[in-house]
C-alpha positions as CSV (number, residue, x, y, z in Angstrom):
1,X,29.1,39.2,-13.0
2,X,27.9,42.6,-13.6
3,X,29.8,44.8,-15.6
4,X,29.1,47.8,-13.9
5,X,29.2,47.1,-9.9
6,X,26.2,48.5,-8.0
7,X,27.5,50.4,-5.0
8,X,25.7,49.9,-1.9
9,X,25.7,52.8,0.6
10,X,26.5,51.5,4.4
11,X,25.1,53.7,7.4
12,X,26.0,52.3,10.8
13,X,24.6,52.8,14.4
14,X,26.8,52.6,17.2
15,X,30.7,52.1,16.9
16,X,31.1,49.6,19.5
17,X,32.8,45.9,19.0
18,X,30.3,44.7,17.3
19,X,30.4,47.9,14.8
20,X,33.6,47.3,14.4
21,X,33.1,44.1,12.9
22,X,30.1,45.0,10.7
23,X,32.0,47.8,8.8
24,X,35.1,45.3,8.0
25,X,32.3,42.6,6.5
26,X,30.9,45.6,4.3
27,X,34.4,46.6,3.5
28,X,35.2,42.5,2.3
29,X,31.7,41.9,0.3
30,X,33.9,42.6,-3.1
31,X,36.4,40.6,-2.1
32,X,34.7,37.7,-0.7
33,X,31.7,37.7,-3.4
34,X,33.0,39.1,-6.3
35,X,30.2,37.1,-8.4
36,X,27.8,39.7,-6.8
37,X,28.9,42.9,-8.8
38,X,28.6,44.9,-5.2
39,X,31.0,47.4,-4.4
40,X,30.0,48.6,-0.8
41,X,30.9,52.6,0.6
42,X,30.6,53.3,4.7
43,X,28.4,56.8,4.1
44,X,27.9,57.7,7.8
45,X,28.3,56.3,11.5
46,X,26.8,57.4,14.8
47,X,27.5,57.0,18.1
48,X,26.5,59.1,21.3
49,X,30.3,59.2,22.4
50,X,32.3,61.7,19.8
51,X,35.7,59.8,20.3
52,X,33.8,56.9,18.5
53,X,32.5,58.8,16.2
54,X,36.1,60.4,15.0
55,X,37.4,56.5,14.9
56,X,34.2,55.7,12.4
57,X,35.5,58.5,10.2
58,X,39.3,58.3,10.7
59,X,40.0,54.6,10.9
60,X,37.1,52.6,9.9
61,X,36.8,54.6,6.4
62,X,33.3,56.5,6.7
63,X,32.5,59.4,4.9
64,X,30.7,61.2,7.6
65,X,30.2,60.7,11.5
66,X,27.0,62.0,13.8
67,X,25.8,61.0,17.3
68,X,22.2,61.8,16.2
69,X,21.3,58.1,15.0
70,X,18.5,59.9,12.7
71,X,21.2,61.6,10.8
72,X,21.7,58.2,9.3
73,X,18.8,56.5,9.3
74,X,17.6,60.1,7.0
75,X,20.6,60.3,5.1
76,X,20.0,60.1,1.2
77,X,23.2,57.8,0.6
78,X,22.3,55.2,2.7
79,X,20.6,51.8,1.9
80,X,21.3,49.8,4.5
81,X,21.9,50.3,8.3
82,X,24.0,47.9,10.9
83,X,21.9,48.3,13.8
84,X,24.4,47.5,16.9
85,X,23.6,49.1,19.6
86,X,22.5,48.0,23.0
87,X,20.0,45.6,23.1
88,X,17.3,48.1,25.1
89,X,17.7,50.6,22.0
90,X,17.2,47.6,19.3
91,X,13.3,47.9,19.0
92,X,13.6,51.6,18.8
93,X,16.3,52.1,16.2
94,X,14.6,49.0,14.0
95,X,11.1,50.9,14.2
96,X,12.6,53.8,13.1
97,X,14.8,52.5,10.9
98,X,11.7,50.2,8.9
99,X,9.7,53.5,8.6
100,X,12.5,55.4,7.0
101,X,12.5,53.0,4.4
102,X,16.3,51.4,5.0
103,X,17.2,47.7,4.9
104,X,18.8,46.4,8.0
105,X,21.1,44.5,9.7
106,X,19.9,44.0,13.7
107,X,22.0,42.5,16.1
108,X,20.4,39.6,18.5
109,X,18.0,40.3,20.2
110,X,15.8,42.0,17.7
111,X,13.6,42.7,21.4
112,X,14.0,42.4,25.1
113,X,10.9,40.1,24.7
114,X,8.0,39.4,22.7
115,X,6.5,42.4,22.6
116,X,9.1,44.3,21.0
117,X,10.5,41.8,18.6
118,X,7.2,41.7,17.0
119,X,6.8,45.3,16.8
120,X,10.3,45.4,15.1
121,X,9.0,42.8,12.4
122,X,5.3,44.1,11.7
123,X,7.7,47.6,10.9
124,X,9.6,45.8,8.5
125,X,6.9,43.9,6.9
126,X,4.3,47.1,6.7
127,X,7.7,49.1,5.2
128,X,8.8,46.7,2.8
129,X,12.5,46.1,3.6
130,X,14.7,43.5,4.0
131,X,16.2,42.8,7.4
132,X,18.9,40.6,8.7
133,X,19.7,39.5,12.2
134,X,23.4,38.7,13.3
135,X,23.4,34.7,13.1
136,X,26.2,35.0,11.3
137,X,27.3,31.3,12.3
138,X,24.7,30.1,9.8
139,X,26.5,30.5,6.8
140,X,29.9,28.6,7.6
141,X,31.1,26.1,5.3
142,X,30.8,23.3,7.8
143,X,27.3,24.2,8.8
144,X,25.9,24.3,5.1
145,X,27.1,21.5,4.7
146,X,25.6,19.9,7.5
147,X,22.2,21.5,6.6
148,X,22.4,19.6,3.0
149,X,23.5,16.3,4.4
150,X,20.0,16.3,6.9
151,X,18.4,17.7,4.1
152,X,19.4,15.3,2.1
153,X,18.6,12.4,4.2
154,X,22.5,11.0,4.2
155,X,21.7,11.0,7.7
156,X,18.5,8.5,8.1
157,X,16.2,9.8,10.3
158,X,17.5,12.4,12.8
159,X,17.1,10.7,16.5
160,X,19.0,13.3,18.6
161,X,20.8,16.7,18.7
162,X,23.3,18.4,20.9
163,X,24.2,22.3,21.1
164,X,26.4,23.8,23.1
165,X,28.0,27.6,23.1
166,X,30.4,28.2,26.3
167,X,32.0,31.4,26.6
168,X,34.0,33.0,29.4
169,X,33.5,36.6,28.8
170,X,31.7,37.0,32.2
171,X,33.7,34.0,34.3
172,X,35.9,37.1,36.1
173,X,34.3,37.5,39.4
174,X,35.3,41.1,39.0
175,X,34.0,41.7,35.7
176,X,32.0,44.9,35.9
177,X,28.5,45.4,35.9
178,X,27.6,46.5,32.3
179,X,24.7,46.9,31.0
180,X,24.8,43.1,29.5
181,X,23.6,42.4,33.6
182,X,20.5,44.5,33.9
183,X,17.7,43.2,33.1
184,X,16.2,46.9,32.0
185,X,18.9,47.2,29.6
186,X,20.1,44.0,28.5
187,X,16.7,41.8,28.6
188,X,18.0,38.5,28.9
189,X,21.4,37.7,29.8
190,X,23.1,34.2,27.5
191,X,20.1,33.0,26.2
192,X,19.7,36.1,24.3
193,X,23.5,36.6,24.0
194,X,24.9,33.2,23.2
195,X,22.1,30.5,23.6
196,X,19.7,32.5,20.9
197,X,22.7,31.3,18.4
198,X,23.0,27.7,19.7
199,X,18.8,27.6,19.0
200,X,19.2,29.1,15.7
201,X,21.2,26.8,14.5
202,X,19.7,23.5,15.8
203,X,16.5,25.3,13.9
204,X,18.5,26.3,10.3
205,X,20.1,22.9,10.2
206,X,17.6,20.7,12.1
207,X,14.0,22.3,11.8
208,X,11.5,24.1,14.5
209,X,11.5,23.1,17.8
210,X,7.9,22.4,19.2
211,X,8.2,21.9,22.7
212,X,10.6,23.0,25.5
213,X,11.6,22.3,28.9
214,X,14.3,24.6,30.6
215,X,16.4,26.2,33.4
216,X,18.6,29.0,34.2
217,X,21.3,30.1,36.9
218,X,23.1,33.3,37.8
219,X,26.8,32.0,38.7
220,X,27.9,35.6,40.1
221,X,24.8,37.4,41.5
222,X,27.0,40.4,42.2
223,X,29.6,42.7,40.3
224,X,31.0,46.0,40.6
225,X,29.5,48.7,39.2
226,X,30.7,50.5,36.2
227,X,29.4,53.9,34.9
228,X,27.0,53.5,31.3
229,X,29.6,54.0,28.4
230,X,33.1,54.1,30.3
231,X,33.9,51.1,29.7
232,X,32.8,47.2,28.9
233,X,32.3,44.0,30.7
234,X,36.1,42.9,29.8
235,X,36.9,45.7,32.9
236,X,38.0,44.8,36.2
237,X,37.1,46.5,38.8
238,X,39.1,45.4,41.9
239,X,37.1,46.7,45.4
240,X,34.7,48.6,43.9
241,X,30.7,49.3,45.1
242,X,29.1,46.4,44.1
243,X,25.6,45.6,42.4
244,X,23.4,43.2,41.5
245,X,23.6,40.5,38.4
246,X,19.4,40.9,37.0
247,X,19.6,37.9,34.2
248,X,20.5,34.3,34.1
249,X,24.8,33.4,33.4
250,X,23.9,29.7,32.5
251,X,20.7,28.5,30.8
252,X,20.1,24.9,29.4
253,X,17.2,23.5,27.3
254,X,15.7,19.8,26.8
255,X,13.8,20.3,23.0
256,X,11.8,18.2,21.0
257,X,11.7,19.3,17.0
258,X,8.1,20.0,15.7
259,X,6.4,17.6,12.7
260,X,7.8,20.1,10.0
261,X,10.9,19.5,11.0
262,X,13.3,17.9,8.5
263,X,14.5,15.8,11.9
264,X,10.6,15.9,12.7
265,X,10.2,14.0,16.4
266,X,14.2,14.2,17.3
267,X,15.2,15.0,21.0
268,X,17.9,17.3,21.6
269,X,20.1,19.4,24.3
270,X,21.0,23.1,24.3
271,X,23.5,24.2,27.0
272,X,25.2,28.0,27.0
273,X,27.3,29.7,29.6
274,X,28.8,33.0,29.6
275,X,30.9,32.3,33.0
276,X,32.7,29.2,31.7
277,X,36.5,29.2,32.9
278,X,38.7,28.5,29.5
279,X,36.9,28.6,26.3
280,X,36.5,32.0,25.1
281,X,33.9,31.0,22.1
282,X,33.3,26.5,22.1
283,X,30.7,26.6,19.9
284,X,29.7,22.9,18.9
285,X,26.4,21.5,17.3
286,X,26.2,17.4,16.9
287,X,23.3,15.7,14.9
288,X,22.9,12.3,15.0
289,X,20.6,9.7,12.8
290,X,20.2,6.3,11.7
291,X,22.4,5.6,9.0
292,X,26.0,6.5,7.5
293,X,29.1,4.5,8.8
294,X,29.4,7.6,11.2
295,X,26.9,9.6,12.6
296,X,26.4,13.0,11.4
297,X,28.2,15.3,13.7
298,X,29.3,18.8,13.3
299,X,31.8,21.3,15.2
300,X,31.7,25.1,14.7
């Protein structure tokens, strides 16, 4: 351990949920890795509502508040920014945030497609910095361990894998029409949301995948509207003018892991909803091989 802890100064970019959580993992890093010799300090937030700027300052601990995003991404203080806004401003703040020379930390999806996920990353690269992107499942105990046994080979040759991620955050009929359910907005609806995790995992603990058959479904094809920033998808809106659902509530994968693979030829499933009626986060991966008196399988 250092004797002198490094301090590391925190800028973050929209106060949201998701916000939330970031500043209390910056606010843990001595606690939780003291072997690190970090001490982290929340410099600045922004956000473009000024109530969530005031709780950035007067509850979650930060020095200063803006809702000029550029106030943090120029701030002296500040080495590294949470990026968790909505996803349609992701390729815009992580541009921005590459060329003024700040580490990151982007929450899925980096882009609403292609196109601007790679713009995001040939920033980064061209600037230098380190990014991050919020598969924070990765690093659980159980699924390190997992990664080591396949590594490892304690497994035989890997045959077949199963991932699934169910969550009911959308399964309210009445759940309002965020901007999680346009397509201009939002992109992708739970394959960037929820199955984008389930695939990143099979891929960190498994290897690439090389080919790819799929389908989608939109459960509710209609909600009622809600205003931008008054409120989330968790409201119900009982009776109100209703609009249309623009990306997919189910989506389901048949894969088949690339030669590099660790589990190079295996087969495997990938299933996520967002409408499902009872778990609010089932997140389960299962890898199975050839040897061991039990298959390999894994629940996160």
């Amino acid at each position: 351990m250092n004797a002198e802890p490094r301090t590391i100064g925190v800028g973050l970019i929209s106060v949201g949920w998701m916000g939330k959580l970031h500043s209390r993992a910056y606010q843990t890093v001595p606690y939780a890795y003291p072997e690190l010799g970090l001490k982290t300090k929340l410099v600045i937030a922004a956000d473009t509502a000024p109530s969530r700027v005031d709780y950035a300052r007067d509850v979650l601990g930060f020095a200063e508040g803006t809702t000029d995003y550029h106030d943090v991404l120029n701030h002296p203080d500040v080495d590294v920014v949470s990026i968790c806004a909505p996803n349609f401003l992701h390729a815009e703040i992580g541009i921005a945030a590459a060329k003024a020379g700040k580490h990151f930390w982007i929450e899925k999806p980096v882009g609403r497609g292609y196109q601007e996920t790679a713009a995001v990353q040939e920033a980064a690269v061209e600037a230098g910095v380190l990014t991050s992107i919020g598969y924070n499942y990765r690093h659980a105990p159980a699924v390190e361990h997992a990664r080591k046994l396949v590594a490892e080979g304690r497994l035989g040759r890997i045959t077949n894998v199963r991932a699934v991620f169910f969550s009911g955050y959308a399964s309210e009929p009445n759940g309002a029409l965020s901007w999680r359910f346009d397509k201009k907005l939002a992109g992708t609806g739970v394959l960037a949301d929820l199955f984008s995790h389930a695939t990143d995992l099979c891929q960190y603990v498994v290897g690439p995948i090389a080919e790819v058959t799929a389908l989608t479904s939109t459960v509710y094809t209609q909600r009622p509207k809600l205003a931008m920033g008054s409120a989330t998808h968790f409201a119900v809106i009982e009776n109100g003018e209703m609009g249309e659902v623009e990306n997919e509530d189910y989506a389901a994968a048949l894969v088949r892991f690339g030669p590099s693979a660790v589990g190079a030829g295996a087969v495997g499933t990938i299933e996520s909803s967002r409408v499902a009626v009872g778990p609010e986060c089932g997140y389960q991966i299962e890898v199975y091989g050839t040897e061991g008196s039990s298959n390999g399988i894994l629940s996160a």
